[in-house]
C-alpha positions as CSV (number, residue, x, y, z in Angstrom):
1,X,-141.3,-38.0,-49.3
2,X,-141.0,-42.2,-49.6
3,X,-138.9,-43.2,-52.1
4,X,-139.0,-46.7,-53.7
5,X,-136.3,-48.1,-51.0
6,X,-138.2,-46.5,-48.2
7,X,-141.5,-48.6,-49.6
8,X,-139.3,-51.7,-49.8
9,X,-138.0,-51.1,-46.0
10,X,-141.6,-50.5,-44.9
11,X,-142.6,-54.4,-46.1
12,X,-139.7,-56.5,-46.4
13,X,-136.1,-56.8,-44.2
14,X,-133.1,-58.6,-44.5
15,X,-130.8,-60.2,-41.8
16,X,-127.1,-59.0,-41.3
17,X,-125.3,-61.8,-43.3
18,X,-126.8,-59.9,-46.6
19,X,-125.3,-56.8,-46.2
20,X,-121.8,-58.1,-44.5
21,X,-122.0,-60.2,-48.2
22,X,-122.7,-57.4,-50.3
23,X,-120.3,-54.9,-48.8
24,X,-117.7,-57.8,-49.0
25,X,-118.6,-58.1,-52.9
26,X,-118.4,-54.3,-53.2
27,X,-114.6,-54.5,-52.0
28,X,-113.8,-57.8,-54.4
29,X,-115.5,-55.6,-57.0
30,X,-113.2,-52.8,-57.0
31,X,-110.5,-54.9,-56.5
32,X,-111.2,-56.5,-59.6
33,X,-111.4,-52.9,-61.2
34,X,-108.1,-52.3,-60.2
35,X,-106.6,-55.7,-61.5
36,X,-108.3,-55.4,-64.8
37,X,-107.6,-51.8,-65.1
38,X,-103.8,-53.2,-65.1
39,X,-104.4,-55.8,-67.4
40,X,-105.9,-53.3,-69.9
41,X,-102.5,-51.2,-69.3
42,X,-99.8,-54.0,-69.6
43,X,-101.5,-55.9,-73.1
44,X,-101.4,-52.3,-74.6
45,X,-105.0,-52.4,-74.9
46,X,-105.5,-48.8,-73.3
47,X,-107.4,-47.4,-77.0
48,X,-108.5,-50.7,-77.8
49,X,-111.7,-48.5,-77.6
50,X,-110.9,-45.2,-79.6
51,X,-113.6,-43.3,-78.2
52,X,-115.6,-42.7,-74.9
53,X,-118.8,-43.6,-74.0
54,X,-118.8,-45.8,-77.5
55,X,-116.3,-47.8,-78.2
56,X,-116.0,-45.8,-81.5
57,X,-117.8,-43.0,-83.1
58,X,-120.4,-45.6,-84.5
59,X,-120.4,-48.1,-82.2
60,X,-120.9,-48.8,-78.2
61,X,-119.0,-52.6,-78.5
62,X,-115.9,-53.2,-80.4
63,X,-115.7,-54.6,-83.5
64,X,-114.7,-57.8,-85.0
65,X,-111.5,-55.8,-86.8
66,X,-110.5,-54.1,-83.2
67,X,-109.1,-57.7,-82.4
68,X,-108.2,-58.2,-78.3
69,X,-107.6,-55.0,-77.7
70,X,-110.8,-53.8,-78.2
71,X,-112.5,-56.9,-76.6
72,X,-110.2,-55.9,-73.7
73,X,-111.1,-52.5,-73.1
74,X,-114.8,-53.0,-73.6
75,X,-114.6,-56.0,-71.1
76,X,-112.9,-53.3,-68.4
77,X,-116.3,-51.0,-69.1
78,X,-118.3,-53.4,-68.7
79,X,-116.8,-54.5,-65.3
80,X,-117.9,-51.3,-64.3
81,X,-121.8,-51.8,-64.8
82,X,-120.7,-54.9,-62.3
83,X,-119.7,-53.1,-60.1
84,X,-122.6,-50.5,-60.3
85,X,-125.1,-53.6,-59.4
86,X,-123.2,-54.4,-56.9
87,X,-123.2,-51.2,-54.9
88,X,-126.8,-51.1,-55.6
89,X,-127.3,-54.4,-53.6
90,X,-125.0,-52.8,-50.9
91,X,-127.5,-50.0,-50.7
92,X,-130.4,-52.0,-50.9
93,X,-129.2,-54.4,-48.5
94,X,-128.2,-52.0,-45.8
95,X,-131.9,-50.2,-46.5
96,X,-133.3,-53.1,-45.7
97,X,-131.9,-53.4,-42.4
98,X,-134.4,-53.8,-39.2
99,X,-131.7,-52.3,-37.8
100,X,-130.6,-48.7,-39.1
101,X,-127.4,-48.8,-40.4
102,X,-125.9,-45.0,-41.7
103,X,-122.6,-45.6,-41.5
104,X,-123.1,-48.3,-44.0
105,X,-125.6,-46.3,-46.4
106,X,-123.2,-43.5,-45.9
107,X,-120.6,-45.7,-47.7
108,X,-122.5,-47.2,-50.0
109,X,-123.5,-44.1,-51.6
110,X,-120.3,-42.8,-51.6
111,X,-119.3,-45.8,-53.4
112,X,-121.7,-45.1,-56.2
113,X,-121.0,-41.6,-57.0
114,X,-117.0,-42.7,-56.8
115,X,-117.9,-45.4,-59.5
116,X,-119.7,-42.3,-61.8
117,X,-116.6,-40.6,-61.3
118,X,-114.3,-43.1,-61.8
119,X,-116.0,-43.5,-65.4
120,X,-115.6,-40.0,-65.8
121,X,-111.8,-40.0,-65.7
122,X,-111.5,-43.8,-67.7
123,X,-113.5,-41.3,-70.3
124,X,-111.5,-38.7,-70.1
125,X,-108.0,-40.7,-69.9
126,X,-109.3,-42.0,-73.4
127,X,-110.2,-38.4,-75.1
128,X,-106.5,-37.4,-73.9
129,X,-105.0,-40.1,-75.4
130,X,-103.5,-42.1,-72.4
131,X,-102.0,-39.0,-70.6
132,X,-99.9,-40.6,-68.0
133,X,-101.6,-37.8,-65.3
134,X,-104.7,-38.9,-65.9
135,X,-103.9,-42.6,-65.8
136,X,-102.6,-41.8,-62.6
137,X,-105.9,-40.1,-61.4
138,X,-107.9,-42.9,-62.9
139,X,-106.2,-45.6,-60.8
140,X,-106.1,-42.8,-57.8
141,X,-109.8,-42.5,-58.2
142,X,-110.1,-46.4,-58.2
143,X,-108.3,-46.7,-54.8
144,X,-110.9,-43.8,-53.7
145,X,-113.4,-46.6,-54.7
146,X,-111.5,-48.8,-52.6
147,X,-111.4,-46.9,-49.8
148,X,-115.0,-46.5,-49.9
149,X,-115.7,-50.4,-49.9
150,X,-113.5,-51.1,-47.1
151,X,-115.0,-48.4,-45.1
152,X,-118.7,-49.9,-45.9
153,X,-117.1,-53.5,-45.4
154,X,-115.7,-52.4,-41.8
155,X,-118.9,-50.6,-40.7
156,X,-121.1,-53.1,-41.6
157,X,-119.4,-56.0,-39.2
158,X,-118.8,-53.0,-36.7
159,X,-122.4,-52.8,-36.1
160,X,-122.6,-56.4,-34.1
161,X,-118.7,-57.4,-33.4
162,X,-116.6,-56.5,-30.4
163,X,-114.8,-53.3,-30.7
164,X,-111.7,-55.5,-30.0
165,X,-112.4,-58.4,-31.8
166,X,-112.7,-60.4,-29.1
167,X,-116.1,-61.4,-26.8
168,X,-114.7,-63.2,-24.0
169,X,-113.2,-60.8,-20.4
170,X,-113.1,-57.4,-19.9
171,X,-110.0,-55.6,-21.7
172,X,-107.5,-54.0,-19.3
173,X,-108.4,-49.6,-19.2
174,X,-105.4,-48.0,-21.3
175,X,-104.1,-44.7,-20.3
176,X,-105.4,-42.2,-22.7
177,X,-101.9,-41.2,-23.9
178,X,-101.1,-44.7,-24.3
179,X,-104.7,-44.9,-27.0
180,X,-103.3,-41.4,-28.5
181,X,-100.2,-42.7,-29.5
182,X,-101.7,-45.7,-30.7
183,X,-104.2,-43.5,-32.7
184,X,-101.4,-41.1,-33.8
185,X,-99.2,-44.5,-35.6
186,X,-102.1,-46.2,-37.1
187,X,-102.7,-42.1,-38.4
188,X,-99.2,-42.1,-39.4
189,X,-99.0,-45.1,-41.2
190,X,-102.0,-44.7,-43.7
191,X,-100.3,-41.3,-44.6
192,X,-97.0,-43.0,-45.5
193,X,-98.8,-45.9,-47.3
194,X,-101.0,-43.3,-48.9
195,X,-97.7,-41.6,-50.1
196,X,-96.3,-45.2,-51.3
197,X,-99.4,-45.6,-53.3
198,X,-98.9,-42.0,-55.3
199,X,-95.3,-42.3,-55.9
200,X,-96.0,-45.8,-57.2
201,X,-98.2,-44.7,-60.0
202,X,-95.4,-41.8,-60.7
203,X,-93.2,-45.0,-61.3
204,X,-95.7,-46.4,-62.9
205,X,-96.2,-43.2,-65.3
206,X,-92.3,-43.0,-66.0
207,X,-92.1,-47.0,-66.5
208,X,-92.6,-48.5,-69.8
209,X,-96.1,-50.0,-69.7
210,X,-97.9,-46.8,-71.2
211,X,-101.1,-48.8,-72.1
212,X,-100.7,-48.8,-75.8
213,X,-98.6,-49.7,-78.5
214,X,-98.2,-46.3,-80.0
215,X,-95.7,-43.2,-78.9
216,X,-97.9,-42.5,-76.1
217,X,-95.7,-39.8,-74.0
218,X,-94.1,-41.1,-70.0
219,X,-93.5,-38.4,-67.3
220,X,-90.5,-36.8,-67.8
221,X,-89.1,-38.5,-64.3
222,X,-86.3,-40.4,-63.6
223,X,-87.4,-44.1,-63.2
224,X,-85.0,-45.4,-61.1
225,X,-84.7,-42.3,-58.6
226,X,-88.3,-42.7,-58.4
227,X,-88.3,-46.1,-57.8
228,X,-85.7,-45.5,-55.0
229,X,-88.2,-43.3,-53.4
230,X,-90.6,-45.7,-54.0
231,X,-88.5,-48.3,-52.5
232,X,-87.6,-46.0,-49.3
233,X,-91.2,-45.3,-48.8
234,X,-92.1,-49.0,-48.2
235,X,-89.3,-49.5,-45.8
236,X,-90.9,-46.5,-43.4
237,X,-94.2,-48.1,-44.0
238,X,-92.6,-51.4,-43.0
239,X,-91.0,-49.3,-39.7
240,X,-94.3,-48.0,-38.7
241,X,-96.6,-51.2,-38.9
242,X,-94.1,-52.9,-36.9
243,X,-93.8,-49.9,-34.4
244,X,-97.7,-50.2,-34.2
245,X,-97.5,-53.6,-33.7
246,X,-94.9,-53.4,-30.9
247,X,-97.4,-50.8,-28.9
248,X,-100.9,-52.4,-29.4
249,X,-101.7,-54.5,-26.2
250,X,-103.6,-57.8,-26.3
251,X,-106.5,-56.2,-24.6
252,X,-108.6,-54.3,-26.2
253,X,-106.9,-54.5,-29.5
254,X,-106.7,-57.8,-30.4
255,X,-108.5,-57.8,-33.6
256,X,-105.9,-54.4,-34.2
257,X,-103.1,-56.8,-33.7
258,X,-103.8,-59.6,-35.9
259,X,-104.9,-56.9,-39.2
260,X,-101.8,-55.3,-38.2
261,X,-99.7,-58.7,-38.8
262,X,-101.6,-59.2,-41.2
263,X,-100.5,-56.3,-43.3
264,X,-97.2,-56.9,-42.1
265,X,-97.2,-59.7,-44.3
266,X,-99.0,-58.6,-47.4
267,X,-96.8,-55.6,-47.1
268,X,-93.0,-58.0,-47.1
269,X,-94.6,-60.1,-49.9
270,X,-95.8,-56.9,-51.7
271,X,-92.2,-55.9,-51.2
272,X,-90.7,-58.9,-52.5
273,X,-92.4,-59.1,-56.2
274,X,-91.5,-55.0,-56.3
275,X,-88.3,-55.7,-56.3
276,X,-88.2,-59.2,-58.4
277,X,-89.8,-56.8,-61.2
278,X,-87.2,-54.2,-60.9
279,X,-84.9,-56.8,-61.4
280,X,-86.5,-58.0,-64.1
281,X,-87.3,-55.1,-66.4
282,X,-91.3,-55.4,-65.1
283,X,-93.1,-58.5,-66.7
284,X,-96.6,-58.3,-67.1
285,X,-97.4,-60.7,-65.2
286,X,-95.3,-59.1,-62.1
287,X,-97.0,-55.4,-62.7
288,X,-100.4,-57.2,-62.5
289,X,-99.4,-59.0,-59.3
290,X,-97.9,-55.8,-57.3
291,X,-100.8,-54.0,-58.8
292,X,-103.2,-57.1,-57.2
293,X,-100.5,-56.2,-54.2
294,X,-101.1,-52.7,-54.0
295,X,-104.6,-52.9,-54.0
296,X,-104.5,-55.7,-50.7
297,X,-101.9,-53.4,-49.2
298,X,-103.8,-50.7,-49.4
299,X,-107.0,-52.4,-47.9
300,X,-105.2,-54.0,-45.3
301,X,-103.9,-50.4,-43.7
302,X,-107.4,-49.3,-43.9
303,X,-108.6,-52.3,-41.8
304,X,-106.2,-51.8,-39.3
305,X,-106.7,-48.2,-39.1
306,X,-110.2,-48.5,-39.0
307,X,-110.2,-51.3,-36.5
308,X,-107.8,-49.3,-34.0
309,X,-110.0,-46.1,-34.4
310,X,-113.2,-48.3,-33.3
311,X,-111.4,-49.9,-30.7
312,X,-112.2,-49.1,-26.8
313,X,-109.8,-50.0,-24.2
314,X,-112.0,-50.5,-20.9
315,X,-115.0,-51.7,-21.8
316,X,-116.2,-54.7,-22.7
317,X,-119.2,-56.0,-24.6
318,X,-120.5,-54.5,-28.6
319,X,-120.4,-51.3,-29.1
320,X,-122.1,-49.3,-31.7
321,X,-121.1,-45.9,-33.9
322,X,-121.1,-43.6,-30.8
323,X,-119.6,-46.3,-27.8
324,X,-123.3,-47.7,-27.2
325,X,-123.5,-51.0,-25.9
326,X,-125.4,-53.2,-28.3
327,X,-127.1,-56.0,-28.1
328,X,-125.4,-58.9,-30.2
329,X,-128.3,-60.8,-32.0
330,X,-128.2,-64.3,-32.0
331,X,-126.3,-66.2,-34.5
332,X,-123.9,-63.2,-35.3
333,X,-120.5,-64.1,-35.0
334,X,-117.7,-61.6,-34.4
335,X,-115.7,-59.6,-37.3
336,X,-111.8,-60.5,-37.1
């Protein structure tokens, strides 16, 4: 049956650049979700809208007497219809590729029922009143979003770049144990930074910034033991990226090596404003920047797993999803 994107793919097409664009904008997008998501949480504005999917039981905006908070909140839904268009282009974009891409649809899509369900749980953490849990599972689901982008982001250069980044000699063959432990730390260390993230929002739920200005209830953990663990956590996260680092040979994985610096980097600075707004009974301003942080932390794990998972020691030249040389079309410059 032909749908109204398989009509559009059967009279117009788009070049690469379009959909490399959009799934870039897809993974600014949630960013941004994330950000603002704090910045609803740390002004107190987290009922600004009392009700869910109107603002109030009358209304779908805010009203003039709901002041900032309200303007605040609404302002965070709306980001999400953003968001919504731009997965669409994503989707649209990679349909309208001369060149099938699945992985990229694949992502897209998952992208747009995320965003439905992410909506769901903002909803929900509304009708329950700011329930630390489910503020936790609403930014959880947002880093699901995330996840999502970067995937449809990575897949979308993938198609056209060098598995290793890198178009010029033949990269030296790698004994296979030597690319399974490789495989097995860049495994590990999205686990560990997977665990950071989680304990982070239980610090987050025990903290003070509850998201509004009333006696809205914290968990009942102990915020400086978790932020300890917290605190632990990065440190093995550190350990492993620079383990990784200290195993991934120039050939082959180049492009591996300079994410994995990369994130070696994002993760100390990360690091750094952590512990500044320990120190400093948590400004706002600091919990929106290790928020901003966690987000780019959390991006930047995924690009080097991604990136080490695609990469094939021994061969030289593009390769598609299944290790297919591919042509490189003119004009298309390699992914980094």
């Amino acid at each position: 049956m032909r749908t109204p994107l398989s009509w559009l793919a059967g009279r117009y097409t788009l070049g690469a650049r379009s959909v490399r664009l959009a799934a870039l904008g897809s993974v600014t997008a949630s960013i941004a979700i994330i950000v603002t998501g704090g910045i609803v949480r740390v002004t107190g504005s987290g009922l600004g809208c009392t009700d869910w999917p109107m603002c109030t039981g009358e209304t779908l905006a805010p009203t003039a007497e709901m002041g900032m908070h309200g303007a605040i909140e609404f302002g965070n839904r709306l980001l999400t219809g953003v968001l919504c268009a731009v997965v669409g282009w994503v989707i649209i974009t990679a349909r309208l590729q001369e060149k099938p891409m699945p992985a990229v649809l694949r992502g897209s899509w998952a992208q747009f029922w995320i965003v439905v369900l992410n909506a769901v749980v903002g909803g929900v953490t509304v009708w329950m009143r700011l329930s630390p849990y489910i503020v936790a599972a609403h930014f959880l689901a947002a880093t699901l979003l995330l996840t999502a982008a970067v995937y449809t982001w990575h897949a979308a250069y993938a198609a056209y770049a060098d598995a290793d980044g890198e178009r010029t000699g033949a990269p030296a063959p790698l004994a296979p144990r030597s690319v399974a432990r490789i495989r097995a730390l860049s495994t590990a260390l999205v686990a560990v930074t997977a665990l950071l993230v989680v304990v982070g929002t239980l610090a987050t739920g025990s903290g003070p910034h509850a998201g509004d200005s009333s006696d809205v209830a914290r968990m009942p953990f102990d915020w400086t033991g978790v932020t300890v663990v917290h605190g632990v956590l990065a440190g093995a996260t550190l350990v492993l990226a620079g383990a990784l680092l200290s195993v991934l040979p120039g050939d082959g994985f180049g492009a591996a090596r300079r994410k994995t610096a990369v994130f070696l980097a994002v993760l100390l600075g990360q690091g750094l404003v952590g512990l500044v707004q320990s120190l400093t009974a948590l400004p706002s301003l600091l919990v929106l920047l290790h928020l901003l942080g966690a987000a780019l932390v959390w991006t930047g794990v995924l690009q080097v797993h991604f990136t080490v998972r695609r990469a094939r020691p021994g061969r030289s030249g593009p390769l598609g999803d299944t290790g297919t040389p591919l042509p490189r079309p003119r004009g298309a410059s390699t992914y980094v």
